[in-house]
Backbone as XML, in Angstrom:
<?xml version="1.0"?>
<chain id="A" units="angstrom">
  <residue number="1" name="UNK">
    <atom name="N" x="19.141" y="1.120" z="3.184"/>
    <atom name="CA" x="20.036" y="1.384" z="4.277"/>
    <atom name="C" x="20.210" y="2.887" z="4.423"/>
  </residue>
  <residue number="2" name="UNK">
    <atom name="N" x="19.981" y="2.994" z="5.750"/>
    <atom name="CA" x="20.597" y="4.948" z="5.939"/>
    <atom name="C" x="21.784" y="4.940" z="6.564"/>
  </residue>
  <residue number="3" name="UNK">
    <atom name="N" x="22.838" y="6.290" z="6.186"/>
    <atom name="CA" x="23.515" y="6.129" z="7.095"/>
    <atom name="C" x="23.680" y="7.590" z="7.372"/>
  </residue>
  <residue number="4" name="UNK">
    <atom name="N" x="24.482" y="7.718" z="8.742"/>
    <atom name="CA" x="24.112" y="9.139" z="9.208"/>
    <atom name="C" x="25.574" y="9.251" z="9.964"/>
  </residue>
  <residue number="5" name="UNK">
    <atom name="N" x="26.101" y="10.357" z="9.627"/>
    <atom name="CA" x="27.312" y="10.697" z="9.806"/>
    <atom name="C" x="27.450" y="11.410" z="11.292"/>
  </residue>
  <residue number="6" name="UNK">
    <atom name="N" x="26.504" y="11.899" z="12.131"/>
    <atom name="CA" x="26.221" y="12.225" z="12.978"/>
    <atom name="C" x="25.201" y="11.974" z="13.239"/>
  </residue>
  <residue number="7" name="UNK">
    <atom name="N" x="24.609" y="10.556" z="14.370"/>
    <atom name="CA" x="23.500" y="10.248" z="14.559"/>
    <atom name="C" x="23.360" y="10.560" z="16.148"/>
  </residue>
  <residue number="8" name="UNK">
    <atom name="N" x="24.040" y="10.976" z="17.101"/>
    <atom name="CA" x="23.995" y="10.748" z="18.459"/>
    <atom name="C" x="23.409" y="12.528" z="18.745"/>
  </residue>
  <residue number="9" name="UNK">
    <atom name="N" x="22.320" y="12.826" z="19.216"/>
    <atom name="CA" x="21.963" y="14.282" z="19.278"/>
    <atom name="C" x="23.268" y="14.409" z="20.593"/>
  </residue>
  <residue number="10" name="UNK">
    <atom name="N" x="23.714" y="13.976" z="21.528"/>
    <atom name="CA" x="24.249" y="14.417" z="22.549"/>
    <atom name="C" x="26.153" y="15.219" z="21.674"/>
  </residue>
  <residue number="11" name="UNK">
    <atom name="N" x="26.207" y="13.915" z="21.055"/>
    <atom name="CA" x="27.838" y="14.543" z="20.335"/>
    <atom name="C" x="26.924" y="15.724" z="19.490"/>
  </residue>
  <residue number="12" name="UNK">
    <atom name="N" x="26.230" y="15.335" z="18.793"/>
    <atom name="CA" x="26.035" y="16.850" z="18.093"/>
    <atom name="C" x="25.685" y="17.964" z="18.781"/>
  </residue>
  <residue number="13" name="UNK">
    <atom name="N" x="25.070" y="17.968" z="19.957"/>
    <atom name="CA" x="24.906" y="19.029" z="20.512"/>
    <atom name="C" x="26.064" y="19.908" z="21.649"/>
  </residue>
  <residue number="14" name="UNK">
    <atom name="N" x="26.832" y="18.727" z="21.687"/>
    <atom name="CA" x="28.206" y="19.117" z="22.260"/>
    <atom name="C" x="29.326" y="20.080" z="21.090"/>
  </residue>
  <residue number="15" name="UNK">
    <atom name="N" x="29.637" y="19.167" z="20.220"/>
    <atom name="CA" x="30.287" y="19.731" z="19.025"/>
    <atom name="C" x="30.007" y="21.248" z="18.349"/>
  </residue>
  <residue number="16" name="UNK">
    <atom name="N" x="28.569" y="21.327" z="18.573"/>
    <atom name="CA" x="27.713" y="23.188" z="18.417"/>
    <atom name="C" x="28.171" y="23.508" z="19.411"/>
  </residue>
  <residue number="17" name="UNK">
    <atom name="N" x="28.222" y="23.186" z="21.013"/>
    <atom name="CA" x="28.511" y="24.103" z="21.919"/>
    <atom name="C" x="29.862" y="24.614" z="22.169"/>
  </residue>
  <residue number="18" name="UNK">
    <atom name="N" x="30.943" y="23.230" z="21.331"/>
    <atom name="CA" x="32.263" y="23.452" z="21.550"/>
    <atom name="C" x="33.019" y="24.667" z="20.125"/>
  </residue>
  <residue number="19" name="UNK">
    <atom name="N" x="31.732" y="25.046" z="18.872"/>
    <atom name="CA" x="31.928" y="25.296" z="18.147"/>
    <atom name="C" x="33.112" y="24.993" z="17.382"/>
  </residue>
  <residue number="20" name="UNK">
    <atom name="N" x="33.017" y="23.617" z="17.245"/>
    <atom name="CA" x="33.965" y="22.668" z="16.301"/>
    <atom name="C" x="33.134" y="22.512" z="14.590"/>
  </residue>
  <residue number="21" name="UNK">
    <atom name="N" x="31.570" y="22.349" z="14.871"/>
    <atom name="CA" x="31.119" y="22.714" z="13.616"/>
    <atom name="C" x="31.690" y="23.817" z="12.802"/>
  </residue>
  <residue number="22" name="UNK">
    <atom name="N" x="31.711" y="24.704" z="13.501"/>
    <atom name="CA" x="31.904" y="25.884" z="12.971"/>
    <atom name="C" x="33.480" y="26.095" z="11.452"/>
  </residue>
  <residue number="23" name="UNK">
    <atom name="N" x="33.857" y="24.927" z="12.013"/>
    <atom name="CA" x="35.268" y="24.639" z="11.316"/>
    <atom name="C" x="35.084" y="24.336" z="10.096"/>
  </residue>
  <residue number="24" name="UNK">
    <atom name="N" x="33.972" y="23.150" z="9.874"/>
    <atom name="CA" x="33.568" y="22.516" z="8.992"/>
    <atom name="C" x="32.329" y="22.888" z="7.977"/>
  </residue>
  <residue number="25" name="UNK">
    <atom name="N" x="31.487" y="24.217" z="8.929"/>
    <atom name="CA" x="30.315" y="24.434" z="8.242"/>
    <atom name="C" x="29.481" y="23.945" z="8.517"/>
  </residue>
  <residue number="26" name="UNK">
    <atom name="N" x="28.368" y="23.867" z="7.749"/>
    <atom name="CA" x="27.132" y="23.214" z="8.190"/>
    <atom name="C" x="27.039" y="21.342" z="8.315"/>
  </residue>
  <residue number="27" name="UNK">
    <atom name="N" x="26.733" y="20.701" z="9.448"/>
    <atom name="CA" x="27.457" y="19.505" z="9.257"/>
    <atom name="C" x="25.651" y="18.791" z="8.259"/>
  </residue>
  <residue number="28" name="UNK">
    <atom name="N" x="26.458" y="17.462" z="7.354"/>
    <atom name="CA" x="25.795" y="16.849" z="6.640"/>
    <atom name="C" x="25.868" y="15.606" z="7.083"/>
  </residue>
  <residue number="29" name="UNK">
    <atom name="N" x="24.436" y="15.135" z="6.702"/>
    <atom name="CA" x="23.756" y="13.600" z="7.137"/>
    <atom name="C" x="23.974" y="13.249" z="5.470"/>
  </residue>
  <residue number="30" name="UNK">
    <atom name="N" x="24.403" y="12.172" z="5.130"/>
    <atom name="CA" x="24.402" y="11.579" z="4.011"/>
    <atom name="C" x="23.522" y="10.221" z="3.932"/>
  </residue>
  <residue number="31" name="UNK">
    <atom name="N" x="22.666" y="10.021" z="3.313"/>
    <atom name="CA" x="21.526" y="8.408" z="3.206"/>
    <atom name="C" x="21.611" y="7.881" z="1.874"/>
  </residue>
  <residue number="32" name="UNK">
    <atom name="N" x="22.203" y="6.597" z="1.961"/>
    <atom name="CA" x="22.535" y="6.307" z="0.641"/>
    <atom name="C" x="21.379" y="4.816" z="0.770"/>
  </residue>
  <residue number="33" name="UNK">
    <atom name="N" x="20.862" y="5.049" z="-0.371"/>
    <atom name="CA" x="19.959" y="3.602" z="-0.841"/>
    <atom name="C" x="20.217" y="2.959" z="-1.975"/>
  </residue>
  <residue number="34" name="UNK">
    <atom name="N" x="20.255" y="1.851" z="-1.740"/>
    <atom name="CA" x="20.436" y="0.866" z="-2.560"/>
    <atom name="C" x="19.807" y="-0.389" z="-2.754"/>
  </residue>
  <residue number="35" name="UNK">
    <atom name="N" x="19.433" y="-1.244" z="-4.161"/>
    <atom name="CA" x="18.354" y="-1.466" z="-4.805"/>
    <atom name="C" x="19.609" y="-2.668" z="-4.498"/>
  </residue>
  <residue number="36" name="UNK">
    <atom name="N" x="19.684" y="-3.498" z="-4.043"/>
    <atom name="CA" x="20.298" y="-4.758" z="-3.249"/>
    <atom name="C" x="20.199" y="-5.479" z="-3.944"/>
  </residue>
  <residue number="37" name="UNK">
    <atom name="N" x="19.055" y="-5.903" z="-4.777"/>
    <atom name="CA" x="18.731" y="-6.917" z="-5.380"/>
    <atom name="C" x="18.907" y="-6.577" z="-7.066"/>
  </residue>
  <residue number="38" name="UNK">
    <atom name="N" x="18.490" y="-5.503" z="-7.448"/>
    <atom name="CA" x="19.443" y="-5.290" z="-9.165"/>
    <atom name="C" x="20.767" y="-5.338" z="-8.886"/>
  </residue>
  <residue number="39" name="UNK">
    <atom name="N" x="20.980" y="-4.705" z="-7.716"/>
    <atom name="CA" x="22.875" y="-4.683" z="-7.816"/>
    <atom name="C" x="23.247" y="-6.035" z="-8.051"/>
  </residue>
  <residue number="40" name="UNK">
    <atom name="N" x="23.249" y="-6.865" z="-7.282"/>
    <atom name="CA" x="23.685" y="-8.482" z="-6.895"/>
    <atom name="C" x="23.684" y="-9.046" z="-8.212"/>
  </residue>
  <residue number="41" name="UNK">
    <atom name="N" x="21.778" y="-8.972" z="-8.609"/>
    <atom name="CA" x="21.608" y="-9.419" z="-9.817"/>
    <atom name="C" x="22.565" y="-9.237" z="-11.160"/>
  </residue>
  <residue number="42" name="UNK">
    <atom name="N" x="22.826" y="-8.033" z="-10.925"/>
    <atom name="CA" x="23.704" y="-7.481" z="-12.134"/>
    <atom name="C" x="25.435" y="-7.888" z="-11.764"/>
  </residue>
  <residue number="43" name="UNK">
    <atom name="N" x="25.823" y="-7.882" z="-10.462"/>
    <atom name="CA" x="26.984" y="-8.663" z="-10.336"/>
    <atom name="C" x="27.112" y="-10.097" z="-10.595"/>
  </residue>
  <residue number="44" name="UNK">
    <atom name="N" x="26.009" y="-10.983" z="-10.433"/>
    <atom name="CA" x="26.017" y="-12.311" z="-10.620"/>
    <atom name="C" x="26.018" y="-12.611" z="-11.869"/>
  </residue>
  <residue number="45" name="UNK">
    <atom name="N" x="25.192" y="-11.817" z="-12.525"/>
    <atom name="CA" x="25.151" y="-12.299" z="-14.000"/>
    <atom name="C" x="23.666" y="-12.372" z="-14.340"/>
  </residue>
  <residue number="46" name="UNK">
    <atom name="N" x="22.846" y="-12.040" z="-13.320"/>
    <atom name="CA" x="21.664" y="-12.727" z="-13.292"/>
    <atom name="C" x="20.684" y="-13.300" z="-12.143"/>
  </residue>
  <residue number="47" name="UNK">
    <atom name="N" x="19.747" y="-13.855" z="-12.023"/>
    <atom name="CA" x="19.428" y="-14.271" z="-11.260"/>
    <atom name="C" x="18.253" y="-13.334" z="-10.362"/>
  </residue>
  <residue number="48" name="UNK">
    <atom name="N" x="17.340" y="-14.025" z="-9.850"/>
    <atom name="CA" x="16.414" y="-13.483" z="-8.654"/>
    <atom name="C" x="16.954" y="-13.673" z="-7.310"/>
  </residue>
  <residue number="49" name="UNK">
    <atom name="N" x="17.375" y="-12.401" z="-6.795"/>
    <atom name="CA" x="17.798" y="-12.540" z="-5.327"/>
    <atom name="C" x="17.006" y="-12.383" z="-4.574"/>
  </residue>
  <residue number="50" name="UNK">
    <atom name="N" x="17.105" y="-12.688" z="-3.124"/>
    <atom name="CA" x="15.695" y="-13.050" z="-2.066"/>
    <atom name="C" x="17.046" y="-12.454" z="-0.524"/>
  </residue>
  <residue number="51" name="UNK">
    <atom name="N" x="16.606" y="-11.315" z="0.030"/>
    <atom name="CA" x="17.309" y="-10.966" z="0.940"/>
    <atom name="C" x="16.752" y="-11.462" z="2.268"/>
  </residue>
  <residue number="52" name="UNK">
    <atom name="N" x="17.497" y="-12.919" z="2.867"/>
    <atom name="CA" x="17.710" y="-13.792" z="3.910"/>
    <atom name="C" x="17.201" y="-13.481" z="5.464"/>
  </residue>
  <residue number="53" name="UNK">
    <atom name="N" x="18.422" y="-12.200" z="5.365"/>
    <atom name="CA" x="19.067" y="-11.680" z="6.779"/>
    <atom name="C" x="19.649" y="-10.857" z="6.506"/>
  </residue>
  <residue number="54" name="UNK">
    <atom name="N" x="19.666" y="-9.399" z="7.642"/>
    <atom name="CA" x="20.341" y="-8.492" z="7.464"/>
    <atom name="C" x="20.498" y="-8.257" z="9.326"/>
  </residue>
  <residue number="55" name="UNK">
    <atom name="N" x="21.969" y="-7.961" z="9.275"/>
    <atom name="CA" x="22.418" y="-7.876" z="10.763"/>
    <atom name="C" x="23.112" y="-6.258" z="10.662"/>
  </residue>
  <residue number="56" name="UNK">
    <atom name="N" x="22.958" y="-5.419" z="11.589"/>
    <atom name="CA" x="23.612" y="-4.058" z="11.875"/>
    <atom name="C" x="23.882" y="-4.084" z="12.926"/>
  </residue>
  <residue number="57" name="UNK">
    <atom name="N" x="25.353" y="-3.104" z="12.899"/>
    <atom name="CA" x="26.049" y="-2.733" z="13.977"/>
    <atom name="C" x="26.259" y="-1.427" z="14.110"/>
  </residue>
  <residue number="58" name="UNK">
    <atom name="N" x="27.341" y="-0.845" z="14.086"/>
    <atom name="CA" x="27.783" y="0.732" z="14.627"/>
    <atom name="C" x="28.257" y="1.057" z="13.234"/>
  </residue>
  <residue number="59" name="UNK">
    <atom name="N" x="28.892" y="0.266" z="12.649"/>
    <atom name="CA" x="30.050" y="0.154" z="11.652"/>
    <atom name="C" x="29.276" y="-0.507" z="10.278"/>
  </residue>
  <residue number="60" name="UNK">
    <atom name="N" x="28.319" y="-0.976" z="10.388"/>
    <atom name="CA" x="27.892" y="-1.689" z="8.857"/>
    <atom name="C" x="26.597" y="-2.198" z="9.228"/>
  </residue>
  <residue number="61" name="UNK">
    <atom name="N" x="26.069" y="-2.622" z="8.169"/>
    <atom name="CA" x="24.905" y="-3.478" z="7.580"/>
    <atom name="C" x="25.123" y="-4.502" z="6.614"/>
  </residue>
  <residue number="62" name="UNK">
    <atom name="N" x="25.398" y="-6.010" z="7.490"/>
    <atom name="CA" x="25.541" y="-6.760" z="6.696"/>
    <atom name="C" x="23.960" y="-7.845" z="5.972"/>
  </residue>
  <residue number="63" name="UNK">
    <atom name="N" x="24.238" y="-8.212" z="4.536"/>
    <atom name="CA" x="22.807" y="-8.646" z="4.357"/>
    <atom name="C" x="22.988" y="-10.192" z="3.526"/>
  </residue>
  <residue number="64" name="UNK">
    <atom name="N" x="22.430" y="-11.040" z="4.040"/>
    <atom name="CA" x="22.856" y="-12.441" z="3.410"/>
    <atom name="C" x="21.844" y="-13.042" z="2.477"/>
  </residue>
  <residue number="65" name="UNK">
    <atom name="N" x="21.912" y="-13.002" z="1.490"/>
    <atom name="CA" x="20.998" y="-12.786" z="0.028"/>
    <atom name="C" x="21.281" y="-14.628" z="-0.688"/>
  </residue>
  <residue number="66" name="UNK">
    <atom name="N" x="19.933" y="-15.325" z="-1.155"/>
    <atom name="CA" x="19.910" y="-16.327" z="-2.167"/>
    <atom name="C" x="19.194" y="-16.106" z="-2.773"/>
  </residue>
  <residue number="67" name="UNK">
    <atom name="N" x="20.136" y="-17.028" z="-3.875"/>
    <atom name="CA" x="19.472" y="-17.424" z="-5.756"/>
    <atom name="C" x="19.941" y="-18.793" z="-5.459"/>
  </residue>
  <residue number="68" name="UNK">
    <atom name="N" x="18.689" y="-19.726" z="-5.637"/>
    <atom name="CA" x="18.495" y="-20.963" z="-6.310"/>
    <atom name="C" x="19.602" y="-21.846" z="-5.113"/>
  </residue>
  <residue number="69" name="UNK">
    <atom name="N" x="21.045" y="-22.201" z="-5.261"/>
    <atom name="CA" x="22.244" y="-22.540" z="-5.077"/>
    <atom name="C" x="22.821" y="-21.773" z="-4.977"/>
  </residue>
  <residue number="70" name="UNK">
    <atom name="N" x="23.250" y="-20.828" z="-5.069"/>
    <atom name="CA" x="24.264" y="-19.323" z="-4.582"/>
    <atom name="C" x="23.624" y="-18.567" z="-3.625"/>
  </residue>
  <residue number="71" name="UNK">
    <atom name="N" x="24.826" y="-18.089" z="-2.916"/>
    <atom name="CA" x="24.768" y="-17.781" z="-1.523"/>
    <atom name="C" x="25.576" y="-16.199" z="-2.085"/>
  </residue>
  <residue number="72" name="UNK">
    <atom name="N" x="24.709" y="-14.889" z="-1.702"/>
    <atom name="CA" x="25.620" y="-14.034" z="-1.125"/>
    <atom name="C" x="25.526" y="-13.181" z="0.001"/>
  </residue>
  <residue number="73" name="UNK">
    <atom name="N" x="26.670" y="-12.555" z="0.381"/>
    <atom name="CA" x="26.918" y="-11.470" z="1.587"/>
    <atom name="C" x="27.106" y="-10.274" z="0.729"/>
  </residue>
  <residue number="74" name="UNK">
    <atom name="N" x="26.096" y="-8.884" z="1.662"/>
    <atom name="CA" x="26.639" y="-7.525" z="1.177"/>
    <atom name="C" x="26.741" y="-6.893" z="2.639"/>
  </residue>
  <residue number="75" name="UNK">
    <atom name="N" x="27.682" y="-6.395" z="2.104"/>
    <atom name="CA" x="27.951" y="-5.581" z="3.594"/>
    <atom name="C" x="28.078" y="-3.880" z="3.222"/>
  </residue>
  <residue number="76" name="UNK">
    <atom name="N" x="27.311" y="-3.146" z="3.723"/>
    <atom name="CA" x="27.396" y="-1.973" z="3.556"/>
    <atom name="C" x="27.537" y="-1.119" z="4.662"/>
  </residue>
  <residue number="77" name="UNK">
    <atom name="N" x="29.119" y="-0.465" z="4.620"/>
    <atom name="CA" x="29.912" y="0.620" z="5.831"/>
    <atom name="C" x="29.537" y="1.475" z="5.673"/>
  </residue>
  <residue number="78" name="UNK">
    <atom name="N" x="29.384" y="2.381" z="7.040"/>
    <atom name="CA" x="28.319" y="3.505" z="7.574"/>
    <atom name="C" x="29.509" y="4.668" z="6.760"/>
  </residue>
  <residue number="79" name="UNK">
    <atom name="N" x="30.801" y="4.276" z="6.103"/>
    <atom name="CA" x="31.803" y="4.993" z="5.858"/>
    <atom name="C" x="31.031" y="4.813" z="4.281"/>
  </residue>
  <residue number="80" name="UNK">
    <atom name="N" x="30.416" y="4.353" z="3.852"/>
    <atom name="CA" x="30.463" y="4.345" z="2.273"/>
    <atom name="C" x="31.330" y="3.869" z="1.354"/>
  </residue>
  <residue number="81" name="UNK">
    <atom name="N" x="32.061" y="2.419" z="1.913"/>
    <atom name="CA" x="32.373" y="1.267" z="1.332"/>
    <atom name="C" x="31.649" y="0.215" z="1.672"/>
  </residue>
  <residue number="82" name="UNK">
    <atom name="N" x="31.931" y="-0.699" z="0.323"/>
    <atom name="CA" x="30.765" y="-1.785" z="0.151"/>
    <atom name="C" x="31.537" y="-2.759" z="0.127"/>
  </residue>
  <residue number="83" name="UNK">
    <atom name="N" x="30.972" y="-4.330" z="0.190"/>
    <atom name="CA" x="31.908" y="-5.303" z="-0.094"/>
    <atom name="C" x="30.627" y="-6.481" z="-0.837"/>
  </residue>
  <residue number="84" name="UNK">
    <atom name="N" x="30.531" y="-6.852" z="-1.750"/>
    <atom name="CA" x="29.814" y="-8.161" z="-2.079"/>
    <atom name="C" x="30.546" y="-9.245" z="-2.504"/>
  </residue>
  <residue number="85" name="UNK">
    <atom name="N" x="30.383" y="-10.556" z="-1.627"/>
    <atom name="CA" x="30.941" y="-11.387" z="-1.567"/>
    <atom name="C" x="30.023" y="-12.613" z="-2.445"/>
  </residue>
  <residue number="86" name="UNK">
    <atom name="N" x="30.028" y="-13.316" z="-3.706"/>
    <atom name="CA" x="29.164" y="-14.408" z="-3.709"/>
    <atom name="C" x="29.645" y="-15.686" z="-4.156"/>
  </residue>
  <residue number="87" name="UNK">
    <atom name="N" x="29.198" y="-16.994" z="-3.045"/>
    <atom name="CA" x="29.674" y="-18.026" z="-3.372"/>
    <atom name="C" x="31.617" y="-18.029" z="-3.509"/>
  </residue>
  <residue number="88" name="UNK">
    <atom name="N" x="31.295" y="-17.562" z="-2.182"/>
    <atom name="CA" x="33.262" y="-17.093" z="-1.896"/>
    <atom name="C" x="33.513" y="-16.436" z="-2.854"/>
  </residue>
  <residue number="89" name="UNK">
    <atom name="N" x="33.468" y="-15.778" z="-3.842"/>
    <atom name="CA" x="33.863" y="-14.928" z="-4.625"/>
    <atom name="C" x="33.688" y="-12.956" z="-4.604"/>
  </residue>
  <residue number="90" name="UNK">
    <atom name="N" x="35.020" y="-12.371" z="-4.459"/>
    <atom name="CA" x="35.025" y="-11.163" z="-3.961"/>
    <atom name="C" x="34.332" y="-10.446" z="-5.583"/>
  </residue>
  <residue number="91" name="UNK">
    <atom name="N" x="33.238" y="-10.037" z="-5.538"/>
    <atom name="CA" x="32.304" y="-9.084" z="-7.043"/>
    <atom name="C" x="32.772" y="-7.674" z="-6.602"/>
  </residue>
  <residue number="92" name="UNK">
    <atom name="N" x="32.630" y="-7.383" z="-5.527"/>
    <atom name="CA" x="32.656" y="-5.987" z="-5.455"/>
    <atom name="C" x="33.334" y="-6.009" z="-4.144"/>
  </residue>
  <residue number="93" name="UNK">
    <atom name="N" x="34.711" y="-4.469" z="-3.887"/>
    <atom name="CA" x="34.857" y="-4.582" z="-3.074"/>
    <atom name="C" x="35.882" y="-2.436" z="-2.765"/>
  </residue>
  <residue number="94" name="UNK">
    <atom name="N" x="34.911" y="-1.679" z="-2.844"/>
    <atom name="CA" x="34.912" y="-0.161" z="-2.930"/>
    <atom name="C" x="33.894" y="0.717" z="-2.656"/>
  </residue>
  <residue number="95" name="UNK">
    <atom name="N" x="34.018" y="1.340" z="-3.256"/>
    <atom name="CA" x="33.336" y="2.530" z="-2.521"/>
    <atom name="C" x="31.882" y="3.125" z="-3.431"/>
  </residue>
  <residue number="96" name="UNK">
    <atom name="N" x="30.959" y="2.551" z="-3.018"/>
    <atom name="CA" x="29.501" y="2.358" z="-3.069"/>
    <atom name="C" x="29.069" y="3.999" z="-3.780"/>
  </residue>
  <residue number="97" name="UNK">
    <atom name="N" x="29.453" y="5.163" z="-3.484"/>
    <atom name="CA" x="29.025" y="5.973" z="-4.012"/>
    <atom name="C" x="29.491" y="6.585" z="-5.278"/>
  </residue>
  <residue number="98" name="UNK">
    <atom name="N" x="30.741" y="5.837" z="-5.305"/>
    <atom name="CA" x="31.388" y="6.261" z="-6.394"/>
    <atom name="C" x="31.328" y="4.938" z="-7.873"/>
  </residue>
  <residue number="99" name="UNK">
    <atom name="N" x="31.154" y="4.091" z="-7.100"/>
    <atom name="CA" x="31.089" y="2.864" z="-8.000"/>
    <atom name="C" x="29.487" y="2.028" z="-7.765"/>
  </residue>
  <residue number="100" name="UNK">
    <atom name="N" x="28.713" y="2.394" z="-7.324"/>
    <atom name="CA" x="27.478" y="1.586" z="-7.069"/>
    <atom name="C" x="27.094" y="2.103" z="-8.621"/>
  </residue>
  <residue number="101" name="UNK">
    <atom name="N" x="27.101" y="2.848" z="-9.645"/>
    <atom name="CA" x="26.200" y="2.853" z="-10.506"/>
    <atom name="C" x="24.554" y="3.594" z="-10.396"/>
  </residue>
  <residue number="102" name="UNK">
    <atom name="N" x="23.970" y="2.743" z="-11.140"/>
    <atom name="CA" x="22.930" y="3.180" z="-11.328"/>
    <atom name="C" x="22.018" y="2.850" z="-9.876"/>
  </residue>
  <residue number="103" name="UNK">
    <atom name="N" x="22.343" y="1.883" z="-9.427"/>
    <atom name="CA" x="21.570" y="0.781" z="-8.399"/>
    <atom name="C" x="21.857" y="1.392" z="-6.712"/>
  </residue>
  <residue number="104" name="UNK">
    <atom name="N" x="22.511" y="2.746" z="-7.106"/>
    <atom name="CA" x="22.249" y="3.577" z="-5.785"/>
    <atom name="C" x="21.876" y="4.925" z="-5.985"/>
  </residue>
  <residue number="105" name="UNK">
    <atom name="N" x="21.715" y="5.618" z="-4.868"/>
    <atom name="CA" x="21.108" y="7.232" z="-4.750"/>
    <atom name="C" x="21.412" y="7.600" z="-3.614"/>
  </residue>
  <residue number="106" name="UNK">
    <atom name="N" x="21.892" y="8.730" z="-3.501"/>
    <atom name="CA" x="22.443" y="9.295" z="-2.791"/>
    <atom name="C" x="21.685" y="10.746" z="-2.048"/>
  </residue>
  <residue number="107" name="UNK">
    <atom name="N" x="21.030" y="10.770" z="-1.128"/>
    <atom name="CA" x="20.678" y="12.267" z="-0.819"/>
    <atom name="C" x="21.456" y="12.995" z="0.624"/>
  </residue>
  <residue number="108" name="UNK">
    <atom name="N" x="21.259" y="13.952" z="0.436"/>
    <atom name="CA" x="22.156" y="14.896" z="1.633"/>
    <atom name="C" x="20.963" y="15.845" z="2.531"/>
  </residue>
  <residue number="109" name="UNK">
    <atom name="N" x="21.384" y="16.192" z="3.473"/>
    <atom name="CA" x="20.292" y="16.856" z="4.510"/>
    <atom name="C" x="21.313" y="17.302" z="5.303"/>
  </residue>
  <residue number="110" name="UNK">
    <atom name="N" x="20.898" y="18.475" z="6.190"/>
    <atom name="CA" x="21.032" y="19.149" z="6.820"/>
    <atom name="C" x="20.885" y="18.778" z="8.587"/>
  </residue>
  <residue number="111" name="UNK">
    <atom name="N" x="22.113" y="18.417" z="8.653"/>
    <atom name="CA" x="21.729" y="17.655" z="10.284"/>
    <atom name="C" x="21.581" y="18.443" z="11.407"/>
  </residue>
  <residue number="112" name="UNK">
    <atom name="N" x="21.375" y="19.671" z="11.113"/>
    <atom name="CA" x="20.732" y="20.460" z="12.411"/>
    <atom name="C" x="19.589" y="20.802" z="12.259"/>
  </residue>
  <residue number="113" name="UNK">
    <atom name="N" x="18.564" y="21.267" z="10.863"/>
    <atom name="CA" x="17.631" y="21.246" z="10.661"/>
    <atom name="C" x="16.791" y="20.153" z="10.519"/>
  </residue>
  <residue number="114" name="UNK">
    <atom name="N" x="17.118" y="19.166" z="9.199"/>
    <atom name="CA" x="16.581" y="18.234" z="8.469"/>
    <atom name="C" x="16.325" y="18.378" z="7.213"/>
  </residue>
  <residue number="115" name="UNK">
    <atom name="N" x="16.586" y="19.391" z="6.607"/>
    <atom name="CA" x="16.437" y="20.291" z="5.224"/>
    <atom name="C" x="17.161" y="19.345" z="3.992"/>
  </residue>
  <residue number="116" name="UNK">
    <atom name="N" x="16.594" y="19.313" z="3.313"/>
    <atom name="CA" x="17.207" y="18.421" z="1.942"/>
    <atom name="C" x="18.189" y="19.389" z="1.571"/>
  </residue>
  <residue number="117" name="UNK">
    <atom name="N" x="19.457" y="19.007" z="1.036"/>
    <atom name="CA" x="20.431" y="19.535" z="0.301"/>
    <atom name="C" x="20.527" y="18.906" z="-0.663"/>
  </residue>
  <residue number="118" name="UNK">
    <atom name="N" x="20.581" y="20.301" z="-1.731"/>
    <atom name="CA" x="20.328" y="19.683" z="-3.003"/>
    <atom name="C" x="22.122" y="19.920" z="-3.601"/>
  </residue>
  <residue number="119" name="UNK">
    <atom name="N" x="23.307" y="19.076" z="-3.955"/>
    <atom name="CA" x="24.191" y="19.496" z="-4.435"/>
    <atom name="C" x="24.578" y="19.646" z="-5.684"/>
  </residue>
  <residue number="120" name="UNK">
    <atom name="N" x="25.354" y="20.580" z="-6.463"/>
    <atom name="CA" x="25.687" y="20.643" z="-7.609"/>
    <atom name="C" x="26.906" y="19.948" z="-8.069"/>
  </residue>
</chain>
């Protein structure tokens, strides 16, 4: 999943002209990936997950994942909260960059160039 904190070139190119960037600095695209299927796995306890369906909107990426008899939902917000739901049961339900673990990565870029930012 990517997500992009400024994806519309028209607002971004408005926001440079209104020099509102300027407030904030250089503005950042954040793309967070995640390994969907160790995560789950490792929330369930186990198991081979098989990702179903995945539906996107403005606001999220939801993805509907089976093992065997269990059913789950992940939903991942363009804000960088997560929610995994399995077999009605709430596993996870925060903030993906701070709590995803090992089973995410995080990179940053430069949304007027495209330039990797590397942070310390």
């Amino acid at each position: 999943m990517q997500s992009d904190l400024i994806d519309e070139p028209e607002l971004l190119a408005s926001l440079i002209k209104d020099g509102a960037l300027d407030l904030v600095g250089e503005p950042i695209v954040c793309r967070v990936e995640v390994d969907l299927k160790g995560w789950v796995k490792e929330l369930a306890g186990g198991g081979e997950w098989e990702v179903l369906d995945e539906q996107e909107d403005d606001l999220a990426t939801t993805f509907t994942m089976h093992n065997g008899h269990s059913n789950a939902e992940v939903t991942l917000y363009q804000t960088g909260h997560a929610m995994v739901d399995i077999d009605g049961a709430a596993l996870f339900n925060g903030n993906l960059a701070e709590q995803g673990g090992r089973w995410t990565q995080l990179t940053y870029f430069n949304a007027l160039n495209g330039e990797r930012i590397t942070l310390n």
